[in-house]
C-alpha positions as CSV (number, residue, x, y, z in Angstrom):
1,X,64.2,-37.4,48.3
2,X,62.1,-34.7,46.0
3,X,59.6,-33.0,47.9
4,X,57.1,-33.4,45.2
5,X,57.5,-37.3,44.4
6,X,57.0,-37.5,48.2
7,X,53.7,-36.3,48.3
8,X,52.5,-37.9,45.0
9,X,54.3,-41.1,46.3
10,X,52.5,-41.4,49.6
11,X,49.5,-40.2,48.2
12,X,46.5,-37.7,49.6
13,X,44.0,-39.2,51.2
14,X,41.1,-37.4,49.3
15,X,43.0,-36.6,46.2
16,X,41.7,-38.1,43.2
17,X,43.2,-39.0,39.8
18,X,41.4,-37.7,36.5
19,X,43.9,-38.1,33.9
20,X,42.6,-41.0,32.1
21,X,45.4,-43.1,30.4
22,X,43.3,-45.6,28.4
23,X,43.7,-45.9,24.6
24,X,40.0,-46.3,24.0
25,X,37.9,-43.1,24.2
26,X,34.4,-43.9,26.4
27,X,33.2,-40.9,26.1
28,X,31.9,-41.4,22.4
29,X,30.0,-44.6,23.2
30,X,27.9,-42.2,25.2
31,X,25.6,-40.6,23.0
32,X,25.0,-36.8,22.6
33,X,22.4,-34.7,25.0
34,X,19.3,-33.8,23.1
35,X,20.1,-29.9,21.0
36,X,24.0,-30.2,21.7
37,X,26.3,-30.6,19.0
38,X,29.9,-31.3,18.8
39,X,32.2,-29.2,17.2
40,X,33.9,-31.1,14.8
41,X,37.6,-31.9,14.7
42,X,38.1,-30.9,11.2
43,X,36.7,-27.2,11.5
44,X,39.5,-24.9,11.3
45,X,39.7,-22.0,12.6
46,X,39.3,-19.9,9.3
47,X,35.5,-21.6,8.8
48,X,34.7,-20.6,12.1
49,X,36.5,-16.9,12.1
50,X,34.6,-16.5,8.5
51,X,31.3,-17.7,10.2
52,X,31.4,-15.2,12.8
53,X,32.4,-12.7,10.5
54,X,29.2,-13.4,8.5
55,X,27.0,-13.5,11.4
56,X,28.2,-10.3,12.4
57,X,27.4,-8.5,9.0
58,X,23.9,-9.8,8.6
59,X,23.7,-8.5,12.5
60,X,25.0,-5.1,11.2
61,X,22.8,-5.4,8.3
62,X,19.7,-6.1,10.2
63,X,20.5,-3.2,13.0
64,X,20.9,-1.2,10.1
65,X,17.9,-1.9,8.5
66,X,16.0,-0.9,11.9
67,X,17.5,2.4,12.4
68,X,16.5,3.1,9.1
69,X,12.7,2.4,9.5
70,X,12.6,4.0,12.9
71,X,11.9,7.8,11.6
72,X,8.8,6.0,10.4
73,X,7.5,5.5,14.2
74,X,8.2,9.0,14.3
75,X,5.9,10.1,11.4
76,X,2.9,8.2,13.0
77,X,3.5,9.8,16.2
78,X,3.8,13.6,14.9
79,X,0.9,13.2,12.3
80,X,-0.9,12.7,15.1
81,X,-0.1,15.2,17.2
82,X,-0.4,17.6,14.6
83,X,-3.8,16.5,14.2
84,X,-4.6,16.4,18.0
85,X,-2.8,20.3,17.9
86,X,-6.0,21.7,15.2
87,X,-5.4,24.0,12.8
88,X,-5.5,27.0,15.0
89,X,-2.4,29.3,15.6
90,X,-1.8,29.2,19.1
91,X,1.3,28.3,21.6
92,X,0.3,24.4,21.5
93,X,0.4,24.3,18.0
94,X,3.5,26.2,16.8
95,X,5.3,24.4,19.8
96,X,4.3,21.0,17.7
97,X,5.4,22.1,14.0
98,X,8.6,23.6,15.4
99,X,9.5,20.4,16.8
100,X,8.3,18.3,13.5
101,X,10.2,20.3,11.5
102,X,13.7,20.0,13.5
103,X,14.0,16.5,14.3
104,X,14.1,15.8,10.4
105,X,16.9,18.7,10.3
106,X,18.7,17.4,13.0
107,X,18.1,13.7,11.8
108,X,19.3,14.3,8.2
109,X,22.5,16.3,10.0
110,X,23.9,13.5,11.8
111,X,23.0,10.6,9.0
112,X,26.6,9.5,9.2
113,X,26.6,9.0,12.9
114,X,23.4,6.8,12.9
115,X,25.0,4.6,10.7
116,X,28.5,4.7,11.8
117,X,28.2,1.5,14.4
118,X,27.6,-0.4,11.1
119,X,30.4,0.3,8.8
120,X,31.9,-2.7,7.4
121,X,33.0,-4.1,4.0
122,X,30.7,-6.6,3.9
123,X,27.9,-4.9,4.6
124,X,26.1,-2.0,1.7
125,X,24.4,0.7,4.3
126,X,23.4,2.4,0.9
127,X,19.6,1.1,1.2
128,X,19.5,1.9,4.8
129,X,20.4,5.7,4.5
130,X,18.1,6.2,1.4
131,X,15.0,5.1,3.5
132,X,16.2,7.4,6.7
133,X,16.7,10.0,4.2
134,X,13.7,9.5,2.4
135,X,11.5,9.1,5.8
136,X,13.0,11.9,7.3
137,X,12.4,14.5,4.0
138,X,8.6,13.4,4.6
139,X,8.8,14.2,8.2
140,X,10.4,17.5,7.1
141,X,7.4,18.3,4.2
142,X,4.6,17.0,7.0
143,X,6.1,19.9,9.5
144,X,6.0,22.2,6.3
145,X,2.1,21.2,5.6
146,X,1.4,22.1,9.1
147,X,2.7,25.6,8.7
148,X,0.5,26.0,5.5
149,X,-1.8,25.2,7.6
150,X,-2.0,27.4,10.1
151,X,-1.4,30.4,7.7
152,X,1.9,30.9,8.4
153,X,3.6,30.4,4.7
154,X,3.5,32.9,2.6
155,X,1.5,31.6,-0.3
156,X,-1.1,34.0,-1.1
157,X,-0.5,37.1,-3.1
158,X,-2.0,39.0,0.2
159,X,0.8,38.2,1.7
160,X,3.0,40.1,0.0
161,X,1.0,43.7,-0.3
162,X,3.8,45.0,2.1
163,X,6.4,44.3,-0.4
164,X,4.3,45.6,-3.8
165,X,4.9,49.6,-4.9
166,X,2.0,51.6,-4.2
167,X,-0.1,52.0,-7.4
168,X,0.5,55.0,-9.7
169,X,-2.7,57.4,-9.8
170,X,-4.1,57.5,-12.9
171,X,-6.6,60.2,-11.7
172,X,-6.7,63.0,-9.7
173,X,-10.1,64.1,-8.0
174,X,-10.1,67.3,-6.2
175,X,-13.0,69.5,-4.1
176,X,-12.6,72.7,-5.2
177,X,-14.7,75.8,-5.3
178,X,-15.2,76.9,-9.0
């Protein structure tokens, strides 16, 4: 006697059969919860494999489009606190315009890191890095306005006496006892 026929031969007391052996299928007569769908039969693998693939680049594309913008939060934030900082040279200030002027640098540095979590054929990241570029270059000329400014850019032609020749005499004027 097989040990396993046994036991399916004299049965479980609580066991319970769910293979259901019947040619008709009852569970289409029942209609469909409200919002679910069933996948259909016919769907093959590639349509869904595609799907996801294209769901997954406008993701990228959308993600990328954020990151791009998000300098521009930054902007807002620094304008203001150059305007909060006045136009006085002291620790507060320079503090401010040293810090607006080196996270553009920094930003513009790493460029290809930022965007490197959305590489993929499908999606063109072009766009994206052109307005991160672009927003960042403004950040950098708003931290260069600020130094203007204060007075620290040398834009004046007093600024550069130190560097200028001493003028030639073109007379001499003497004391002199005659």
């Amino acid at each position: 006697m097989d040990k396993g026929k046994a036991v399916m031969g004299m049965g479980r007391r609580w066991a319970v059969d769910f293979t259901d052996n019947s040619t008709s299928s009852p569970s289409r007569d029942i209609p469909d919860p409200l919002g679910f769908t069933r996948a259909s039969q016919d769907q093959d693998d590639s349509t869904l494999s595609r799907e996801k693939k294209n769901a997954e680049a406008n993701w990228k594309s959308q993600k990328a489009w954020e990151v791009a913008q998000a300098p521009f939060k930054n902007l807002m934030m620094m304008g203001f606190m150059m305007w909060m900082a006045g136009s006085t040279v002291h620790l507060f200030s320079i503090g401010i315009t040293v810090s607006a002027l080196w996270q553009p640098v920094s930003a513009l540095q790493g460029v290809g890191k930022v965007f490197e979590p959305y590489k993929d054929s499908k999606v063109d990241l072009l766009g994206p890095k052109l307005v991160f570029i672009a927003l960042n270059l403004v950040g950098l000329g708003l931290g260069v306005w600020k130094l203007n400014t204060l007075g620290l850019l040398p834009t004046h032609a007093s600024d550069w006496v130190s560097s200028l020749p001493p003028a030639q005499e073109v007379e001499y004027s003497g004391g002199g006892f005659f």
